[in-house]
N, C-alpha and C positions, 0 to 999 in steps of 0.2 A: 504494500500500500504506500511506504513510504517514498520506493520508487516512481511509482506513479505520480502520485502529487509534484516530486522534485520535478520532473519531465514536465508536468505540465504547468508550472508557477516558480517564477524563478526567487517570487519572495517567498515561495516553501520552505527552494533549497537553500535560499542562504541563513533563513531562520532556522532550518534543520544544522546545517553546516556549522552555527553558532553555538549550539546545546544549552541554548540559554532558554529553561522551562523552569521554573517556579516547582514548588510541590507538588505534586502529586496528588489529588482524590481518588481514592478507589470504592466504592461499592458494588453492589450486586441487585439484581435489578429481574423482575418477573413479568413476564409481558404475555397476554392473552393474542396472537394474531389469527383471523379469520380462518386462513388460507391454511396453516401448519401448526395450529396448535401452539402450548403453554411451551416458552421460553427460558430459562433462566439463563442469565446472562452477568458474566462480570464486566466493570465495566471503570476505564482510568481516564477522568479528567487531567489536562495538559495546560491552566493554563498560562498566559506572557508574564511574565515576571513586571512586577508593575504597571500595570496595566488592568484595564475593568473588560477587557474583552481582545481579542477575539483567543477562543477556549478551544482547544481539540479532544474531543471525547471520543473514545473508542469501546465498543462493547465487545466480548470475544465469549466463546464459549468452550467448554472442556474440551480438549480434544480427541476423536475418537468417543463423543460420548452422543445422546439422543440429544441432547441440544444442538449439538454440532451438526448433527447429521438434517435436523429438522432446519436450520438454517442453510444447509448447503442445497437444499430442496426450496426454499425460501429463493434463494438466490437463481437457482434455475427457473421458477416459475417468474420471475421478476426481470428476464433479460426484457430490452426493448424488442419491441417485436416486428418485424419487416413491413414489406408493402402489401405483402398477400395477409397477415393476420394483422394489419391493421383495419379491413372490413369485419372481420368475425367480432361477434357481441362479447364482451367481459362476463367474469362470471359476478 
């Protein structure tokens, strides 16, 4: 992920490049989603060292575990969808 963002913002990567992050929040976090069912999720606030914003939060889940996998099926059903399923109805 953190690849990605540098590539695509270059005030990412030199905010990445600096390691200048503040403490840390971590919790844990349960989410009901429609599509895939009960969530638990950890999850690490990021954020500017002085600053009232902008926060990077990330949720992650066990790995190798029924979160993980119920999110990796999250993720599949979530890609954008082309030009031919962009006429088909949502569920």
């Amino acid at each position: 992920m953190v690849g990605e963002l540098a590539v695509r913002s270059d005030e990412f990567a030199g905010l990445w490049a600096r390691h200048d992050v503040a403490e840390t929040t971590r919790g844990r976090m349960r989410v009901h989603h429609p599509l895939v069912g009960e969530l638990n999720l950890d999850g690490d606030a990021y954020p500017m060292p002085d600053a009232t914003g902008p926060v990077l939060i990330a949720f992650t889940a066990e790995e190798g575990g029924p979160d993980a996998e119920r999110l990796q099926l999250l993720a599949g059903l979530l890609v954008a969808p082309g030009p031919a399923a962009a006429s088909r109805p949502r569920p």
